[in-house]
C-alpha positions in Angstrom: -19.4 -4.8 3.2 -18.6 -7.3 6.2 -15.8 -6.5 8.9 -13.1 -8.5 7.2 -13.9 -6.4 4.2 -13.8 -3.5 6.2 -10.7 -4.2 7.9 -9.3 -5.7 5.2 -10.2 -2.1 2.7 -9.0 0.4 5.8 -5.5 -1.0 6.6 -5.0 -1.2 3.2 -6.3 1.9 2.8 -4.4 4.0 5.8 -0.6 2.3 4.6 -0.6 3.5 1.3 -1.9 6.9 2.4 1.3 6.5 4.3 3.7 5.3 1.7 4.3 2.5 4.0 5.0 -0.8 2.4 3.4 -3.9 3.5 7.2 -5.4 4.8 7.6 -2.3 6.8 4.4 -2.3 8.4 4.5 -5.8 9.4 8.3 -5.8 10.6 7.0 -2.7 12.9 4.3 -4.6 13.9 6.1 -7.4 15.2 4.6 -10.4 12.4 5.4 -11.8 8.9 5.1 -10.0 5.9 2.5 -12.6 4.2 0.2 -11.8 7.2 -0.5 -8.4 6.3 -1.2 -9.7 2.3 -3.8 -12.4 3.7 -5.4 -9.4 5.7 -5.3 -6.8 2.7 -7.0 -9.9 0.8 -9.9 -11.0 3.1 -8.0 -14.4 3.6 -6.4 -13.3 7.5 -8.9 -12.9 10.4 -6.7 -10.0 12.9 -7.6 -10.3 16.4 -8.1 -7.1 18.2 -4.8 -7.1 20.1 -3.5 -7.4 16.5 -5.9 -4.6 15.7 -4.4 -2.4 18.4 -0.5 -3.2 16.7 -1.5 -2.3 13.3 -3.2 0.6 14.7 -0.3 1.7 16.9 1.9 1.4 13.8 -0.1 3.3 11.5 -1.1 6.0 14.6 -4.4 6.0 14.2 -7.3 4.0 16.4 -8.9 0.9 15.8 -12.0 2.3 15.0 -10.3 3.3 11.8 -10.5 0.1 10.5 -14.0 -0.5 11.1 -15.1 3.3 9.2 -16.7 2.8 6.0 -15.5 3.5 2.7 -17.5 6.7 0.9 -19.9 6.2 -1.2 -19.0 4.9 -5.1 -15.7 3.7 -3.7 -13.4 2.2 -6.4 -10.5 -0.1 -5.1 -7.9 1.4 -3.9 -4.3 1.8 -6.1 -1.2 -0.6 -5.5 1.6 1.3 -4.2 5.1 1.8 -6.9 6.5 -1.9 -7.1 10.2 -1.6 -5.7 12.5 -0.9 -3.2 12.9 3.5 -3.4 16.4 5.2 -4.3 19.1 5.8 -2.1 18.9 9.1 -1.1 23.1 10.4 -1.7 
């Protein structure tokens, strides 16, 4: 796996462990929402400052992105399509 893959597996990877939706991570993170899908899809390269947003968003270090995915990894499962209830 190269270092886009990597990248591109982990941020994935850490926002849905978050329940955070693509939109919110990239309005967080200061950038457009189709920025975040080229990156999830190998087709962005992030620079490291961008690196250090994501990573600030998602509270974790950039190293995080660059950790390897265990052994007999699968791909990793879309989040539920759709905007969540309003809590009353």
């Amino acid at each position: 796996m190269n270092g886009r893959a990597l990248v591109a597996w982990n941020l994935r990877r850490l926002r849905t462990e978050r329940g955070v939706s693509q939109e919110r991570l990239a309005a967080d993170a200061g950038v457009d929402r189709a920025y975040i899908s080229e990156l999830e899809r190998e087709l962005g390269n992030a620079s490291v400052d961008m690196l250090d947003k994501l990573a600030s968003v998602l509270d974790v270090t950039v190293a995080e992105f660059l950790t390897r995915p265990p052994e007999g990894y699968s791909k990793l499962k879309a989040m539920t399509p759709g905007r969540k209830p309003k809590s009353t």
